[in-house]
MITOR-274996 format. One record per residue (C-alpha): x negated, y negated, z negated. Coordinates in steps of 0.02 Angstrom, whole numbers. Layout:
+--------+--------+--------+
:      X :      Y :      Z :
+--------+--------+--------+
:      X :      Y :      Z :
...
+--------+--------+--------+
This chain:
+--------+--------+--------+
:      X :      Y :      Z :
+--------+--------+--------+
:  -1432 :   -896 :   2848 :
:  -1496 :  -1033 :   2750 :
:  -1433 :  -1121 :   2618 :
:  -1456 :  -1269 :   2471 :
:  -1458 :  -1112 :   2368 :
:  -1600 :  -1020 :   2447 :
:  -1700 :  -1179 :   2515 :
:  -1700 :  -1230 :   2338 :
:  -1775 :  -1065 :   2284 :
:  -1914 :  -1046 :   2417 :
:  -1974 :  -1236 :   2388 :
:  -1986 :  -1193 :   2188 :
:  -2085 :  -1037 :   2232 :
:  -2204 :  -1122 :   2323 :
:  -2197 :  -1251 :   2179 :
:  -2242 :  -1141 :   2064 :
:  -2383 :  -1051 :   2156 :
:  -2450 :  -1225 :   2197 :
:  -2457 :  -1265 :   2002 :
:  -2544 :  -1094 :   1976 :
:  -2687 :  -1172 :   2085 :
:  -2670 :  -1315 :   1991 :
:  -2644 :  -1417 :   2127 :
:  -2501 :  -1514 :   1993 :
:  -2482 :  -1671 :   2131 :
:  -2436 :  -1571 :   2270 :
:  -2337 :  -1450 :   2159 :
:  -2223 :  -1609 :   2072 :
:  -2187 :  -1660 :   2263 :
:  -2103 :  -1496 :   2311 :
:  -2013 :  -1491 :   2145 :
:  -1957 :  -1669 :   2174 :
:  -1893 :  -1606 :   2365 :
:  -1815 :  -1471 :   2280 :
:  -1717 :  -1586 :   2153 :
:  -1673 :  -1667 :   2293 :
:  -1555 :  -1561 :   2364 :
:  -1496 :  -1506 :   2209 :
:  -1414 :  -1680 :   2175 :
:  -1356 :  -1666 :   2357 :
:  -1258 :  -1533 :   2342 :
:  -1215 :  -1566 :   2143 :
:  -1317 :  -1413 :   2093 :
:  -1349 :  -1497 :   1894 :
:  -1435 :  -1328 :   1838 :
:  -1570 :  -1332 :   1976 :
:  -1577 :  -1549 :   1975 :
:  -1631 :  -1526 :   1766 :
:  -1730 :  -1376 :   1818 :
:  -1837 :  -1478 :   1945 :
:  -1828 :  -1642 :   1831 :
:  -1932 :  -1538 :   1691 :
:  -2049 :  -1458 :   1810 :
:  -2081 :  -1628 :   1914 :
:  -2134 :  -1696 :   1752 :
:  -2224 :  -1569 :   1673 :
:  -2360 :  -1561 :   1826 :
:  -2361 :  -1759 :   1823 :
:  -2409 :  -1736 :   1673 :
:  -2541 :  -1611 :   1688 :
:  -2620 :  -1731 :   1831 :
:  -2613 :  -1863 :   1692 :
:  -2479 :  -1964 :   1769 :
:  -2370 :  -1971 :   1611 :
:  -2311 :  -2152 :   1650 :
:  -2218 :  -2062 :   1798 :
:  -2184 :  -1917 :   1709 :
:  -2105 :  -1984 :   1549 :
:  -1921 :  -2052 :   1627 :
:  -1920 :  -1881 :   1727 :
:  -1925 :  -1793 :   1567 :
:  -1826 :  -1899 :   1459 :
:  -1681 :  -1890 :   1586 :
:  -1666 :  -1688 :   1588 :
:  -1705 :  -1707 :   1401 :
:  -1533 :  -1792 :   1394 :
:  -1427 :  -1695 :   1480 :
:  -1270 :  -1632 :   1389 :
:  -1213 :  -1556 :   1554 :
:  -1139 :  -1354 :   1525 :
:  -1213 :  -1330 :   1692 :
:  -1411 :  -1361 :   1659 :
:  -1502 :  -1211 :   1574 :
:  -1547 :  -1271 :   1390 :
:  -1694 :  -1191 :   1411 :
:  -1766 :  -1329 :   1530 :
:  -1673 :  -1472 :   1420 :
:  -1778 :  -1399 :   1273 :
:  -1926 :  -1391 :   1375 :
:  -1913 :  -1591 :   1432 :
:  -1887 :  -1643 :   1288 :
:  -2049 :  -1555 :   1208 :
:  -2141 :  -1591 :   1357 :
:  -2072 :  -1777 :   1312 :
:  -2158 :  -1780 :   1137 :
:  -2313 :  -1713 :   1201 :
:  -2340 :  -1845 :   1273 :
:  -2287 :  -1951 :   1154 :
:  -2385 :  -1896 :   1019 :
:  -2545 :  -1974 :   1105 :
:  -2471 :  -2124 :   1153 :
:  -2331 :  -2188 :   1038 :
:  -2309 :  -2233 :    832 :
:  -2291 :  -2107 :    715 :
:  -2105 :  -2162 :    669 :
:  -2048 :  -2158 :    859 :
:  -2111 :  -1964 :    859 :
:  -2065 :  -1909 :    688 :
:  -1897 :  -1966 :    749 :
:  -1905 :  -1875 :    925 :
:  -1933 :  -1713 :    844 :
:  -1803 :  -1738 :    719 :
:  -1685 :  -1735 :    848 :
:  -1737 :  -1614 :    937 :
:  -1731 :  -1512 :    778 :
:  -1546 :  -1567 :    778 :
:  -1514 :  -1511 :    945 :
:  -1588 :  -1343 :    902 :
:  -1459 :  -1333 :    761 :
:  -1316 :  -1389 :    867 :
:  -1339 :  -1267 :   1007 :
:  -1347 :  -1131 :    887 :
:  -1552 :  -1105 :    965 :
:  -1656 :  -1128 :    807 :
:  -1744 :   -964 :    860 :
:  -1836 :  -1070 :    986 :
:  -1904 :  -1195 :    829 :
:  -2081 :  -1110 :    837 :
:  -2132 :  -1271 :    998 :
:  -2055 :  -1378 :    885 :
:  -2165 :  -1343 :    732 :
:  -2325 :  -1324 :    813 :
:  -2287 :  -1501 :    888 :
:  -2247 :  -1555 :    705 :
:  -2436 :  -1491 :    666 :
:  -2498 :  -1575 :    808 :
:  -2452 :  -1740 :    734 :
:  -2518 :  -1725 :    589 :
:  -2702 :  -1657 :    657 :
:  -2678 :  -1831 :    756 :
:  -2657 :  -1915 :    600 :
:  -2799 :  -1839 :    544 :
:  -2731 :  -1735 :    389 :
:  -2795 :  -1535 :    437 :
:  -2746 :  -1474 :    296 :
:  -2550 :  -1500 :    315 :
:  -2571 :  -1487 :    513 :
:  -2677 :  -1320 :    482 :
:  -2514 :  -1261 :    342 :
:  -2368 :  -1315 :    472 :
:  -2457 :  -1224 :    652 :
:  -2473 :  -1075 :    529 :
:  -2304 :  -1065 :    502 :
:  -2242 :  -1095 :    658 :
:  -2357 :   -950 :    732 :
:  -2278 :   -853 :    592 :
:  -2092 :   -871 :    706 :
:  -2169 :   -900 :    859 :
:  -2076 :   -758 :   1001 :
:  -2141 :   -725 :   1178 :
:  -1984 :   -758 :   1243 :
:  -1928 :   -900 :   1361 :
:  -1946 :  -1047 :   1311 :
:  -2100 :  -1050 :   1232 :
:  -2299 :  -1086 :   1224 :
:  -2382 :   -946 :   1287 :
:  -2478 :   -867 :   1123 :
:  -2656 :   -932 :   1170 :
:  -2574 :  -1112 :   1182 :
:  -2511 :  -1089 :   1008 :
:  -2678 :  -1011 :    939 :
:  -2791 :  -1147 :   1000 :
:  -2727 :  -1270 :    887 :
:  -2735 :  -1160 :    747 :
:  -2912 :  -1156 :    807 :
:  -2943 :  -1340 :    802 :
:  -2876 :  -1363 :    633 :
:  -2980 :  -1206 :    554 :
:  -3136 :  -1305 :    649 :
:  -3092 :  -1466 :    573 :
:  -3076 :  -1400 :    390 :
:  -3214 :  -1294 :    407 :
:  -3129 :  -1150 :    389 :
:  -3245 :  -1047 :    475 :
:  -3162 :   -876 :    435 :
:  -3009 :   -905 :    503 :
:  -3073 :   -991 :    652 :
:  -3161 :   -816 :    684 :
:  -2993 :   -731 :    666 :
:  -2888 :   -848 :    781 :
:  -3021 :   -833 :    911 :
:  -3027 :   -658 :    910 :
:  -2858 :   -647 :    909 :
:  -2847 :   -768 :   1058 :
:  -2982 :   -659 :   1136 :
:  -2873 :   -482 :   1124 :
:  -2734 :   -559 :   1190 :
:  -2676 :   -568 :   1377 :
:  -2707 :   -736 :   1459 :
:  -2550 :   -808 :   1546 :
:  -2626 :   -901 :   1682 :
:  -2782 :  -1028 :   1686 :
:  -2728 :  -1149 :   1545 :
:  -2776 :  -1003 :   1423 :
:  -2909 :   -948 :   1500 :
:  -2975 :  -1140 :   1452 :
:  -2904 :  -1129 :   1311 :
:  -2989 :   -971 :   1248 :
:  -3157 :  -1025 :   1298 :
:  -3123 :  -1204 :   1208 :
:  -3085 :  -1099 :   1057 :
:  -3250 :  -1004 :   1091 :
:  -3348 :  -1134 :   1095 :
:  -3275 :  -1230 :    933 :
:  -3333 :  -1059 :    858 :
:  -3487 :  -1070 :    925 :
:  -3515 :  -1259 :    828 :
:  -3463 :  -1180 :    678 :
:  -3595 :  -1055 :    677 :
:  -3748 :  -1133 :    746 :
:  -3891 :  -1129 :    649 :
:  -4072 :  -1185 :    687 :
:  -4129 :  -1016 :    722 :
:  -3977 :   -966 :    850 :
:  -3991 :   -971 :   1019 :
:  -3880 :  -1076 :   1064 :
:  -3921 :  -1064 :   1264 :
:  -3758 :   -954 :   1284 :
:  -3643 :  -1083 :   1211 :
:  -3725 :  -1203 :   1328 :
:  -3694 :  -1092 :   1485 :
:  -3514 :  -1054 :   1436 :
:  -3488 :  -1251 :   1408 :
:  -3544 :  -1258 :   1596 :
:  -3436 :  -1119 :   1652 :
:  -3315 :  -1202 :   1599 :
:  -3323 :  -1382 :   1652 :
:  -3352 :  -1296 :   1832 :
:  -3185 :  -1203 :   1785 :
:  -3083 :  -1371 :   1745 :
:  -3155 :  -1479 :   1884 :
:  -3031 :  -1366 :   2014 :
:  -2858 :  -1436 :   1909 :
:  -2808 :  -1602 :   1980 :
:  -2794 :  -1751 :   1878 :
:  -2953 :  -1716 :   1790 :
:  -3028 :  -1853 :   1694 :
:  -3197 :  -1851 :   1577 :
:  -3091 :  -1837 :   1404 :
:  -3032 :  -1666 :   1425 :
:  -3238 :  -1620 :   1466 :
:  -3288 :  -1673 :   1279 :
:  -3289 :  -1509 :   1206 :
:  -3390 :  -1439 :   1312 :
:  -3522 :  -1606 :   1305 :
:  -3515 :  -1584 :   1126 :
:  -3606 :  -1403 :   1171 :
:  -3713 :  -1474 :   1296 :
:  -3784 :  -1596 :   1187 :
:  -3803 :  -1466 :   1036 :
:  -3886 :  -1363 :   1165 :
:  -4012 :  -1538 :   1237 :
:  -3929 :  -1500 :   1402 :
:  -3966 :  -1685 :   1463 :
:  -3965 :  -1657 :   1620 :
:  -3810 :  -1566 :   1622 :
:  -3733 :  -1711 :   1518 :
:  -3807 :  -1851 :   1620 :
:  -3731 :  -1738 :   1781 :
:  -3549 :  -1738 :   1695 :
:  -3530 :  -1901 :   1659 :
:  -3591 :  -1979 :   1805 :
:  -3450 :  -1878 :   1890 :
:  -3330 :  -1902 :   1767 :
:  -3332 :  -2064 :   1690 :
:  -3244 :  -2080 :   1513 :
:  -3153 :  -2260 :   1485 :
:  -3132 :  -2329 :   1322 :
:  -3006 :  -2232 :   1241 :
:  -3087 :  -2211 :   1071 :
:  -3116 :  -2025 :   1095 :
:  -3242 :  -2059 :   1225 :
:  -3318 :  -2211 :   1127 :
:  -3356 :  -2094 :    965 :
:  -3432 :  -1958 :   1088 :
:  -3517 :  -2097 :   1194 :
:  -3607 :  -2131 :   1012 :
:  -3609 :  -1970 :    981 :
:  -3721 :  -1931 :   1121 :
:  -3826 :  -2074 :   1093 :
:  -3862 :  -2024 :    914 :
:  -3905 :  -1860 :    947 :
:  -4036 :  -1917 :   1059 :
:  -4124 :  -2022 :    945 :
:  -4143 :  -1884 :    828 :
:  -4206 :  -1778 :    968 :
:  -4348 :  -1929 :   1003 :
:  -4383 :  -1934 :    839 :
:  -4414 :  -1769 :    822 :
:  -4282 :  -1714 :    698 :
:  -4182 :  -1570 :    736 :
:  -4006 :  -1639 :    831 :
:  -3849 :  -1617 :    717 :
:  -3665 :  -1606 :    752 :
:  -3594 :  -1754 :    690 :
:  -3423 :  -1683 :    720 :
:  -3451 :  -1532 :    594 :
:  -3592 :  -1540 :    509 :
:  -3628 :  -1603 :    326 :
:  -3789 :  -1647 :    278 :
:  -3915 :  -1774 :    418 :
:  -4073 :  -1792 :    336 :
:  -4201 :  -1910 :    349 :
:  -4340 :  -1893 :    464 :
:  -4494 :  -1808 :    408 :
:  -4676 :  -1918 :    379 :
:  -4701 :  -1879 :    548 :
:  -4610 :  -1957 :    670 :
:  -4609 :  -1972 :    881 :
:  -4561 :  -2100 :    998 :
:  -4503 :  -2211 :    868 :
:  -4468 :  -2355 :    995 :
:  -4358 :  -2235 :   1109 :
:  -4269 :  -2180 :    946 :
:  -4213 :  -2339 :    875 :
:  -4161 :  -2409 :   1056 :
:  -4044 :  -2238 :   1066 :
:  -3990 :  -2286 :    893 :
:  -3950 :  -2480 :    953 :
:  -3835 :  -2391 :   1090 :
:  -3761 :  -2277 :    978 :
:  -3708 :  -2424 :    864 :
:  -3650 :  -2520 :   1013 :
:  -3529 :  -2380 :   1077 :
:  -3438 :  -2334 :    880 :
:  -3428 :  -2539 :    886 :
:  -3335 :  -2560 :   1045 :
:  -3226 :  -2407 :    963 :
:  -3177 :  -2520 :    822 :
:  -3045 :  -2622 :    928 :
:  -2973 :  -2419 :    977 :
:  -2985 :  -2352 :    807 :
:  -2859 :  -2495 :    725 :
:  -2737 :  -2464 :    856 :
:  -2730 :  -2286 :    828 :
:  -2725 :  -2326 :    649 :
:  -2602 :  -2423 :    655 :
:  -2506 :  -2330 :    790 :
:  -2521 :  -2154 :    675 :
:  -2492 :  -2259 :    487 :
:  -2664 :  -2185 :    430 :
:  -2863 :  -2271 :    413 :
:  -2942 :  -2092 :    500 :
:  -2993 :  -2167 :    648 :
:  -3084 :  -2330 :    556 :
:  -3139 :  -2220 :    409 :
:  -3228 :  -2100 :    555 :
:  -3325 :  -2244 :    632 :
:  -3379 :  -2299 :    476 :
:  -3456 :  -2163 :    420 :
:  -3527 :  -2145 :    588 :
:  -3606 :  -2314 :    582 :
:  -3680 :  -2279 :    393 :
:  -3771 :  -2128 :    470 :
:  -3860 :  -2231 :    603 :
:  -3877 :  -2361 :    472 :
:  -3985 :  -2238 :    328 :
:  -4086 :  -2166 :    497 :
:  -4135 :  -2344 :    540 :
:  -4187 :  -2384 :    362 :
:  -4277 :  -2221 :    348 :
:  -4376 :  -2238 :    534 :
:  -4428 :  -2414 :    490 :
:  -4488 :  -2380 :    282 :
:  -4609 :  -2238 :    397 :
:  -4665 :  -2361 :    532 :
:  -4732 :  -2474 :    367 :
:  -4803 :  -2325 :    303 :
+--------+--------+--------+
């Protein structure tokens, strides 16, 4: 016989399975018809249970505008019925979100409640999502160093135990900080840590080979082949493009590789498939890419502007000099457009990272300008 109870069950099953495919529009619809007959029949656990899930694969199809009240709502129920588990869950899920999107203050303050919440229910076990979103923030704000010190301690009372990030999840950001600091010794231990341990579904798979590859930048040299980092990047753009809800921003890693690698065509491919707005992100890499090519025209070697330290000058002997400095034009016009982005995530984060990023972007192309046109006199 069937019942709310059991039709409940089967449609989150085949929510869940749905989401494994990553087929996250699809998979929010059956959670939503689920929830439905949960408030039906006044089943709270299963309505917050749905609520959370609904909103989490919005979400991951990068519909957060319909995703946020879903999660903010299970995020807020006091109810004895709903599992706190999936009330702890929205309201991470919730700040997320938020921590691309809103000011600093508004998030600062969303985890500080949550923090009390954690204290209240007696759960302060469950602190290590809390922390590493606490990191997050400040690696948005641009300051590794303290994000890198806070996801290192909450890794250190992380738990596989429900709820949490699965370990890989927790490790790439540890990964991304090490990168950004330079810290090229622990970013080989994270990622071989990450690599040893057992992926829990297709988000770490990504996640692993984004790790990879970050370790891969940090170790290129002039002499390395660097053809394997390349075919991994592709691997793994191929990999992505099955997850709904894909858009160009979450491809930039593996660009980054493709362009290290001159991939063109493989970067000319990706982008004509997967346009990237104007979200600053894509502006810096849009100049980025551009720069990079007019070092490769003018026959310098290409350089990572993302990690590396030194950009010489070009040698006496240069190539394609008009090529060059009309790469270098476009370069300047995409960290320009950025400016507009880069003061409202400034602003938005209480920090000058973003402007202080374009700048220095913009003296680079600036000193290579100089240098190409003192030659061309020459």
């Amino acid at each position: 016989m069937t019942t709310p109870e059991s039709t409940i069950k089967s449609l989150q099953e085949m929510a869940f399975e749905t989401r494994k495919g990553g087929l996250y529009l699809k998979a929010a619809r059956l959670f939503r018809q689920a929830g439905e007959i949960a408030v039906a029949h006044q089943d709270e656990e299963s309505r917050i249970g749905c609520l959370f899930w609904e909103g989490a694969c919005l979400s991951h199809a990068e519909k957060n505008e319909e995703a946020l009240p879903l999660l903010m709502e299970a995020a807020a129920s006091r109810s004895p019925a709903a599992d706190p588990a999936d009330i702890y869950n929205a309201a991470t899920k919730t700040i997320e979100i938020c921590l691309r999107r809103k000011p600093v203050v508004f998030c600062r303050k969303l985890i500080e409640q949550t923090q009390y919440w954690l204290e209240t229910n007696r759960k302060e076990e469950w602190r290590h999502k809390l922390d590493c979103l606490a990191g997050e923030l400040d690696f948005y704000h641009g300051d590794y160093e303290t994000a890198y010190d806070l996801l290192l301690c909450a890794w250190n009372v992380w738990r596989d135990q429900h709820p949490c990030y699965t370990a890989v999840s927790h490790l790439v950001w540890l990964c991304k900080a090490a990168f950004r600091r330079k810290d090229i010794d622990n970013l080989r231990k994270w990622v071989m840590t990450i690599e040893s341990t057992k992926k829990k579904g297709e988000f770490d798979k990504i996640f692993a080979t984004e790790s990879r590859l970050l370790l891969f930048r940090s170790e290129r040299t002039p002499s390395n082949d660097f053809s394997v980092a390349a075919d991994l990047a592709v691997s793994a753009i191929d990999h992505l493009e099955i997850f709904e809800g894909i858009t160009g921003k979450e491809l930039i890693p593996c660009l980054r590789i493709l362009i290290l690698a001159s991939r063109w065509p493989d970067v000319e491919r990706v982008l004509a498939k997967h346009p990237l707005g104007v979200t600053f992100d894509a502006l810096l890499f849009l100049g980025d890419e551009r720069l990079c090519r007019a070092r490769e025209a003018l026959g310098m070697e290409v350089r990572d502007d993302e990690y590396d330290t030194e950009f010489p000058d070009p040698s006496e002997k240069i190539s394609e000099t008009k090529t060059g400095l009309q790469f270098l034009s476009e370069a300047v016009s995409f960290y320009e457009q950025a400016m507009d982005e880069a003061g409202k995530e400034d602003d938005r984060l209480e920090t000058d990272h973003y402007t202080k990023t374009l700048n220095e972007r913009l003296s680079r192309v600036k000193r290579l300008e100089t240098a190409v046109k003192r030659l061309m006199i020459l």
